[in-house]
Structures are given as C-alpha cells and as structure tokens.
N, C-alpha and C positions, 0 to 999 in steps of 0.2 A: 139487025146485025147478026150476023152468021156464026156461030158459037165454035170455039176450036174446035179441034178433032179433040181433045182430051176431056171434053163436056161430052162425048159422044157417049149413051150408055154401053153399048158393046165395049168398046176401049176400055172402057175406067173399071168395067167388068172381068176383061181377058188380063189387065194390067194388074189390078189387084191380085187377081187369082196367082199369075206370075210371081210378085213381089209376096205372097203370103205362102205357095208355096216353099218359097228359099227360105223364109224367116222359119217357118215350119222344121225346113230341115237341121240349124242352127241347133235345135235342145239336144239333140242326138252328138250331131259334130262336135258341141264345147266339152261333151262330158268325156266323148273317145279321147278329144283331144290332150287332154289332163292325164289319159293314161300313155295315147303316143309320148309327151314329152315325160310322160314320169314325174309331174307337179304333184310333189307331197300335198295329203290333204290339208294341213296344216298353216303351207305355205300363202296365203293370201296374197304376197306381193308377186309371186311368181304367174297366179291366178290373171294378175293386171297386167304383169309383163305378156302373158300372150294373148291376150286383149288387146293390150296396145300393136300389136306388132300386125294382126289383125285389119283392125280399122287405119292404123297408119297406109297398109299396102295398099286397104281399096278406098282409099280417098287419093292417092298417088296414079292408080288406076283409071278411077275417074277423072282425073284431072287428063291423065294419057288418051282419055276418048275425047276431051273435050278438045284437048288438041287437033288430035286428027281432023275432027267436026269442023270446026273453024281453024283450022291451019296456023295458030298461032297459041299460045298459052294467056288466056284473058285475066288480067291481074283487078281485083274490083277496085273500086273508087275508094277511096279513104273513107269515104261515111257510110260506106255499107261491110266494113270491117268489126265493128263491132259487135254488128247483130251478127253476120258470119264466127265471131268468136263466141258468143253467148248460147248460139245454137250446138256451137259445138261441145261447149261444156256440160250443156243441158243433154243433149241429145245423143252428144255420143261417149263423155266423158262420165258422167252421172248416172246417168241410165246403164251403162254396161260395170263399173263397179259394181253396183247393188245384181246386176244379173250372172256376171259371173263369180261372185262370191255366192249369191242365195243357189244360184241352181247346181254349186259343188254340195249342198246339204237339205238337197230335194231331189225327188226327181222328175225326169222331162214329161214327163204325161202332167204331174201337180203344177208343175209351170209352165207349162201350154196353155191349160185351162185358165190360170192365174191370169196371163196375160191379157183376159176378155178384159180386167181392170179396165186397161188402155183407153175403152172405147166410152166408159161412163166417166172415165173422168174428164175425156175431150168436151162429150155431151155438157159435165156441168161447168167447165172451162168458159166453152161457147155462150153458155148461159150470161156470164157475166162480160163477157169481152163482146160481144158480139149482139148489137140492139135486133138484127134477122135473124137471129137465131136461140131463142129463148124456150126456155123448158115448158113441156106442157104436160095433160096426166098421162098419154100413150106415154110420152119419154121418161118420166117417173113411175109406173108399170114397167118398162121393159127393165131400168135400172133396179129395179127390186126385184124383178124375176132374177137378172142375173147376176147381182152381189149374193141372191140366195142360195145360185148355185157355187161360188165363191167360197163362201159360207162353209157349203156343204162338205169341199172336199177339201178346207184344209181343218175344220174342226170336225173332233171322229166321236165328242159324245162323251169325251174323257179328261176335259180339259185344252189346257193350252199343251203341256209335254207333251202331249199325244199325235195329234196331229198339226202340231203350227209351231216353227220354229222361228225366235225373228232373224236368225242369219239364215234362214233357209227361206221359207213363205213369206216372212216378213220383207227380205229385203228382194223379193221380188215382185212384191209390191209395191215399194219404193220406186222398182225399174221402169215398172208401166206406169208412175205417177210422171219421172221424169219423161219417157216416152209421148205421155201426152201432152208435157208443157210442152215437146221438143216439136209436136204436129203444131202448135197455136202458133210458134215464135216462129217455126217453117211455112206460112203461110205468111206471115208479115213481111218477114227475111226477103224472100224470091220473088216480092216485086217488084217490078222491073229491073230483075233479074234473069241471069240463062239459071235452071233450077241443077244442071249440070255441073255447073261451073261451084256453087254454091255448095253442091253434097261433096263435091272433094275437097274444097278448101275443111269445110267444116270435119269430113271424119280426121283429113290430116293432122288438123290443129287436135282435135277431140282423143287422137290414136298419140298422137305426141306427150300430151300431157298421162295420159297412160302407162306411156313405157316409162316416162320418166318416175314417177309414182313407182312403179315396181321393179328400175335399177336403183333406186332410194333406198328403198326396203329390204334392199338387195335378196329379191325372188330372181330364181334362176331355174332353167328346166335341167333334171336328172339326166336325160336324154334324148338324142336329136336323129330321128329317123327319118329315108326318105318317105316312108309314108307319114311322119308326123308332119314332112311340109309339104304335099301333097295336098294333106287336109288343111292346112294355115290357107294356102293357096287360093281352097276351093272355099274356103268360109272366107276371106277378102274380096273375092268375087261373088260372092251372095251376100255380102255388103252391100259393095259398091252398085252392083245390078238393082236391087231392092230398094236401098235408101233414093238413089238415083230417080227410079219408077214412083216411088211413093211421093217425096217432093216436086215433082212434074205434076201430077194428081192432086195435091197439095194447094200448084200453086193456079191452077187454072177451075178450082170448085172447094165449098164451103166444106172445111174441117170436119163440121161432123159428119158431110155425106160421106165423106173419103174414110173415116173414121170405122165406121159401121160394119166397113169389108174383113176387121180384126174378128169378127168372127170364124174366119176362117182358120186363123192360125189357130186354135186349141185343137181345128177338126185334122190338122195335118201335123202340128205335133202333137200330138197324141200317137196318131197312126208312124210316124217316123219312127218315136218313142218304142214303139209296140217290134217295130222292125226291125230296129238297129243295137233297143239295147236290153230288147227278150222282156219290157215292164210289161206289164200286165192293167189294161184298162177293161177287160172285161169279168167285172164286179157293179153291183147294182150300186153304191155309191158312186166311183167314178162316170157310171155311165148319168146315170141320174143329173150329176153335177154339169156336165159336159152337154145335157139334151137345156139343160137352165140355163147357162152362158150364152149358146146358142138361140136361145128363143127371145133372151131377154135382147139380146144386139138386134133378133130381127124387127121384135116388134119397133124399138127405133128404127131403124133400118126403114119402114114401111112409114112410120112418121115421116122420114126427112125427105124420101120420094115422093109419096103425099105431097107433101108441101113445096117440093119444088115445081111439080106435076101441075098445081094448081096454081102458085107465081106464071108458070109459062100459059096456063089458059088464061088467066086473065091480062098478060101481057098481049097476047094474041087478040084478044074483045077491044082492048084501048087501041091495038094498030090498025083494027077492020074499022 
C-alpha cells in the first residue's frame, strides 16, 4: 500500500520546520503583546483574556479554510465531540494558561528551551499507551541528556529563588506536560477524521473557555492599538497554521516520530527571543543548555527513524 504524501520524509520535514518556526515566533509575540495591550503584570485574568481571543480567532480561521476546502462547514458526528472537547481543554485550554501566565515571569529564550519538555514526555506518554512504541536505552540516553540540559538552565547553582520559579519555569512546564497529552489525544481524536476540521473546532471550544475565564476575573487590556491587533491577528494565524500542520502530521504517523521535530522550537525561540526582545543567549550556560535539549531530542529522533527504517525493511523482505 502506498503511504500518504504526509509519511513522506521531505513533507513531514519541510512541514515541521514550518509549524516550529511559527510556534518559535510565539515567545517573542506573547510577551510584546502584554505590552501593546498594556496587561498589568499582575493581572493574570487579563493574561487569559488575550489568550483566549487568540486561539478563539484561529480556530474560527481554521474552521473558514475548512470551509472553502470542502465548500460547506462539516459539523462532526455526536461521538467524536467529546474527544474534540477534551483535546481542546488539554491542548489548548491548559496548556496556554500555564504558558501564558509562566512565560509573563520568564523569559522567551528559558521557555523556548523549556519547551524541549514536550518531546520526552510524548516519548514516555508512548511508552505506555502505545504497545509499538516502547522505551528503550537510546530513548532513556537521549531523555537524560535533555532533562539535563533542562536542568541546567533553569537551576543556576543557587537554589530554587534563583533560577526557577513555579509561576514562571514551573508552570511552563506544566504547558509542555499538557502539550504533550494534547499530541497522544491528537492522534486518537483525528481518526477518521478531516485533522482540519478537528483543530478549529478544538482551538474554538479551547479559546472560548479562555476568554470566558478571564471575563470572570474580570482581566481587561489597558490599551487597544492597531498594532496591538495586528499582532492578535498574526499570532491567531500562527495558531491556526501550525496546530492545523502539526495535527495533519499527527494524524497520519506515530506521536513520537512527529514529536522529536520540537527540537526545533528552543533553536528558533531562542533566536526570535534574541531578535525581538534584545535577551541574550549568548552565555556558556544558556548555550550549553540549548546544545543538551537539542542532542537529547536527536538522539531519539535517530531512535525512532531507526526503527521505522527497519519496520519498512523488513516489511519489504515479507512482501518479496
């Protein structure tokens, strides 16, 4: 049988790259963005409110391409609402709390790198839910090289005050804990599903429950510029584009292959970080930390290739 075009390695390569550069851009955008609208630091619910407003647009968005696409707006079946609800609470409702509250009391280079979390918690996710895809010692090696560099750059040798805060580092890694249930429940969700159809239901419901949480709270922005929605704009479109890209990927190959490409976001936020908001990654800690996350996702990375590499050779032995 002929494998989709989304199993194809160049795709799932150029598609990644794509979707990790926008998530990349993300640490830079949410923090300007706190100053376009003037979100007191303080205010937390206000923090959700443009979150929510956020992922409400580019799940609306999505849903608007899915129209075009098939010419009608696809409503899902009553039994695949649920999990479409669950992902979205996981995946975009949970996961962006903890990230937009932790990354107002960090900054985006620490949570670029943070975010490698993601990809070992999918790896030990997998581990359990998944009888093909079980831990071995490359994958427990590469998880240790890169919780060490983890490790490294949010504890500075001084304690916990020092370098780790839990509304700061802590609850960004809450984010990628939810992130990564939200890839396992994204791969279950989308099948025999359009993976289209499914990321804008889910950021809609995920962005709704958002705003509504921080018109509660009654958080409100200081101020409303046209460049403060310029950028709302352009971050609901690196949403929608991204989540969209990523569930597509998601739903046509195994979690932790797709998974392993989060390597990339620490190397592109970091570098956005560096560009947009004048931080500074070049020190022998952050660099150091950054060269560990990185090595650690690859050596997985070259695991799950391995292993698929070697399914298809010997898939190919039993068809000759």
């Amino acid at each position: 049988m002929d494998s989709h075009i989304l199993q194809k390695g160049p795709v799932i390569v150029l598609l990644a790259l794509f979707c990790t550069i926008l998530w990349g851009t993300a640490y830079p955008a949410v923090k300007i963005g706190y100053e376009l609208f003037a979100i007191d630091a303080a205010d937390g619910f206000g923090k959700l409110l443009f979150a929510g407003l956020r992922f409400t647009m580019a799940g609306l968005m999505t849903l608007a391409v899915s129209v075009v696409l098939q010419k009608t707006l696809v409503i899902p079946k009553r039994q695949y609402w649920g999990g479409i609800a669950v992902l979205g609470l996981v995946q975009t409702t949970g996961q962006y709390i903890f990230f937009y509250l932790g990354l107002a009391n960090t900054t985006g280079v620490k949570g670029s790198i943070l975010y490698a979390l993601a990809t070992f918690f999918v790896v030990i996710f997998a581990h359990f839910l998944f009888p093909d895809d079980k831990m071995n010692l490359r994958k427990i090696l590469g998880c240790c090289i890169g919780f060490a560099g983890v490790l490294l750059i949010t504890f500075d040798g001084t304690g916990l005050g020092g370098g780790f805060a839990w509304t700061g580092e802590g609850f960004i890694m809450l984010s990628t804990l939810s992130s990564a249930l939200g890839s396992i429940i994204s791969r279950r969700v989308t099948q025999g599903q359009d993976p289209v159809v499914v990321t804008g239901y889910q950021l809609t419901l995920g962005g709704l429950v958002l705003i509504l949480m921080g018109v509660l709270g009654h958080g409100h922005f200081a101020a409303v510029t046209a460049k403060g929605i310029v950028l709302l704009m352009y971050m609901a479109f690196l949403s929608a584009a991204a989540f969209t890209g990523w569930t597509m990927l998601l739903k046509y190959n195994p979690a932790s292959k797709i998974a392993v490409y989060n390597f990339l976001i620490p190397i592109f936020g970091t570098t956005f970080s560096v560009l947009f908001l004048g931080e500074s990654i070049f020190n022998l800690r952050s660099l150091l930390a950054l060269v560990l996350a990185c090595a650690g996702i690859y050596i997985v990375n070259k695991t799950a290739e391995s292993k698929h590499t070697s399914n298809g050779q010997q898939h190919n032995l039993s068809a000759s």
